[in-house]
C-alpha positions in Angstrom: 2.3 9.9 -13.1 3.7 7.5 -10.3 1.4 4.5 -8.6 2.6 3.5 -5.5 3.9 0.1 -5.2 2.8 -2.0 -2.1 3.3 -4.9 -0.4 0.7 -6.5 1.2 -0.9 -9.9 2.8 -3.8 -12.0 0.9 -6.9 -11.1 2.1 -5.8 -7.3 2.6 -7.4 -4.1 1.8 -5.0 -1.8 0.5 -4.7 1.8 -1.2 -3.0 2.9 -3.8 -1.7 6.3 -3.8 -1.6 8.5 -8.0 0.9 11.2 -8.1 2.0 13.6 -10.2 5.2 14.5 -10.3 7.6 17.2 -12.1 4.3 18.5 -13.6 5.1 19.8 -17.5 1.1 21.5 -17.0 -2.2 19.8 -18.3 -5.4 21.1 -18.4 -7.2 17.5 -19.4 -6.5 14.3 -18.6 -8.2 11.1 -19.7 -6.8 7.7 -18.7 -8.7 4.3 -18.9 -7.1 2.5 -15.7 -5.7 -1.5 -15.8 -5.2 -3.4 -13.4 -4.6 -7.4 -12.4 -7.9 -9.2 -12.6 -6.6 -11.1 -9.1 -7.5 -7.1 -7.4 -10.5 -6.6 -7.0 -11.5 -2.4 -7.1 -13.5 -1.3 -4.0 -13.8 2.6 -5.0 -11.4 5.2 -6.4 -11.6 8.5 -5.1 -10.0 12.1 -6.9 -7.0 13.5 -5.1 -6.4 17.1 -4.7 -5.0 17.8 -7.9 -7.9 19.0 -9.8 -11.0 18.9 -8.1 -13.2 18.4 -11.8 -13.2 14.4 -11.8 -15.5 12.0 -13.5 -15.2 8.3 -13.6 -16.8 5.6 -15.7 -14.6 3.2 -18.1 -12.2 5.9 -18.0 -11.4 8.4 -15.7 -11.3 12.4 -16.7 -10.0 15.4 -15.1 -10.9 18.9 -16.7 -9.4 22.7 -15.5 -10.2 25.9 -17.1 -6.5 26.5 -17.1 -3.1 24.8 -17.0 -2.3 22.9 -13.0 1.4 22.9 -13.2 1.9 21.5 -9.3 2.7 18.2 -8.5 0.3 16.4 -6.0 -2.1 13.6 -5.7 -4.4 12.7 -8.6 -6.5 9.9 -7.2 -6.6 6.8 -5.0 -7.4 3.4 -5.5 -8.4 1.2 -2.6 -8.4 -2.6 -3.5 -8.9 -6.0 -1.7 -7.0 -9.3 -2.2 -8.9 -12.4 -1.7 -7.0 -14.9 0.7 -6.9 -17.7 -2.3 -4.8 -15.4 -4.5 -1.2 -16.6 -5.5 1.4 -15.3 -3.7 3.0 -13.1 -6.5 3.8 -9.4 -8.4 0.1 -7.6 -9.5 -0.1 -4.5 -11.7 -1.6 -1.1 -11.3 -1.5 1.2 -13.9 -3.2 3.6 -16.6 -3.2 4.1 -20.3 -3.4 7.7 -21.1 -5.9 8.2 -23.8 -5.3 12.2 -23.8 -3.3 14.6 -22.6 -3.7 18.2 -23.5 -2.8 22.1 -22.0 -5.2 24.6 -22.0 -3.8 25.6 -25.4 -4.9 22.7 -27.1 -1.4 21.3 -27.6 -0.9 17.8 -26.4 1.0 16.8 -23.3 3.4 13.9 -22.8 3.2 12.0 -19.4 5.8 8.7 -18.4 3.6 6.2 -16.1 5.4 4.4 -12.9 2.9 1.4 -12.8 2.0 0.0 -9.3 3.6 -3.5 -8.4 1.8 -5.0 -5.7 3.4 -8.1 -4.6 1.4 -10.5 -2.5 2.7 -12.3 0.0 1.8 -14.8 2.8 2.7 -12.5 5.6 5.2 -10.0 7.1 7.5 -11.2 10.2 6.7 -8.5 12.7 2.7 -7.7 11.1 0.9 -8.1 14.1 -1.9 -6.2 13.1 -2.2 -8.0 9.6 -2.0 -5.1 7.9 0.9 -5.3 5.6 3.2 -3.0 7.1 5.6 -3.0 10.4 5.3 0.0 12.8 4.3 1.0 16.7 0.9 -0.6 16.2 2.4 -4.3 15.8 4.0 -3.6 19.3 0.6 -2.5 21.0 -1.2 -5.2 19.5 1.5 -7.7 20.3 1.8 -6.3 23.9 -2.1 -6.8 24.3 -2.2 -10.3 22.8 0.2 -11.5 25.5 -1.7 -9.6 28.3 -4.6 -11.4 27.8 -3.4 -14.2 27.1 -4.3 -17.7 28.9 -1.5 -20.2 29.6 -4.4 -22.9 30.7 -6.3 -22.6 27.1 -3.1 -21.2 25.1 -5.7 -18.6 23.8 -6.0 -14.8 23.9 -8.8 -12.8 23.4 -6.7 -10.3 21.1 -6.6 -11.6 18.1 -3.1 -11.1 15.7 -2.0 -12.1 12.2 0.8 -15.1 11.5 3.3 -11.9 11.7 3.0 -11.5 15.0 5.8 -14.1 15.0 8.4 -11.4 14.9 11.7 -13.9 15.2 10.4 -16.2 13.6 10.8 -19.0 16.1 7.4 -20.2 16.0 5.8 -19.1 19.5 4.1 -15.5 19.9 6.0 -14.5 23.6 7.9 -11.7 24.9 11.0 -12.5 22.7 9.2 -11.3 19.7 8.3 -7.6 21.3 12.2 -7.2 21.8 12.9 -8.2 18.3 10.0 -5.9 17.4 11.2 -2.9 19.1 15.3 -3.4 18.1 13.5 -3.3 14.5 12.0 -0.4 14.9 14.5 1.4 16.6 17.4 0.3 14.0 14.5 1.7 11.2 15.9 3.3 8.4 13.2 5.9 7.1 15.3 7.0 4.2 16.9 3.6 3.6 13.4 1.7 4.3 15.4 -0.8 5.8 16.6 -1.7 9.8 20.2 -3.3 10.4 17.8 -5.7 13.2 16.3 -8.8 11.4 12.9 -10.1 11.1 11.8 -13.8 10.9 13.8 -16.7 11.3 17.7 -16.0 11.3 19.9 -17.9 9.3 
């Protein structure tokens, strides 16, 4: 059972993906979930795993026979208050029981969620914890309507919208934001282009 690991901004909403993965076959499942106390849980929703779900202090899924694919169990969506301390926040379950339809129990390892909170991301225009296409609309629209009299826009961004870190939102940060995402790495997660401040 793998939660996904994010990183995200204070003050974010976020999700957090449960899979399943190399499935051994379970029939019921009862986990009490644990998490930092610096998250705060908004709603947790089944996944299409098993579609028998009940939640209260613990969550339990029942099938009249073994599911043996992998897929997603659940997801958590959380919020981060702006005053929380940059840092790593867990995610995770204790698994009460685990049986197959036969009655025999059934072993699972759990990948716990690490959500480390940071300030910002260079190149998060949007504030929304990741880097993507949507950063380079937002940032495109910010400068559009932007006034050099009152050094205001009416499109609001986040403190990432400082892609080269440089300390000024202008054109210079689209280029850096689109040489990013063009030198992205899907597989690698990672781009050979920079962001933030070079050294």
């Amino acid at each position: 059972i793998i939660l996904e690991s994010k990183k995200i901004t204070k003050g974010q909403e976020f999700t957090v993906t449960v899979s399943v993965k190399n499935n051994p076959g379970f029939s019921y499942l009862e986990v009490t979930p644990n998490y930092s106390e610096e998250l705060t849980l908004i709603k947790a929703e089944n996944g299409n795993l098993i579609s028998d779900f009940t939640q209260g202090k613990q969550y339990v899924w029942v099938s009249d026979a073994n599911v043996t694919s992998d897929g997603v169990l659940m997801t958590f969506t959380f919020s981060v208050d702006s005053s929380v301390e940059k840092g790593n926040y867990q995610v995770g379950f204790n698994v009460r029981t685990c049986a197959n339809y036969d009655e025999e129990s059934v072993e699972f390892s759990i990948t716990n969620a690490n959500i480390e909170v940071i300030d910002f991301v260079y190149g998060d225009a949007t504030g929304d914890g990741s880097v993507d296409g949507f950063d380079v609309i937002r940032l495109k629209k910010y400068l559009a309507n932007y006034d050099y009299d009152t050094e205001i826009s009416t499109v609001d961004t986040s403190f990432g919208a400082d892609a080269n870190g440089d300390g000024k939102i202008d054109g210079f940060d689209v280029i850096r934001l689109k040489k990013y995402l063009a030198n992205y790495d899907y597989d690698t997660g990672e781009s050979t282009v920079i962001l933030g401040p070079q050294l």
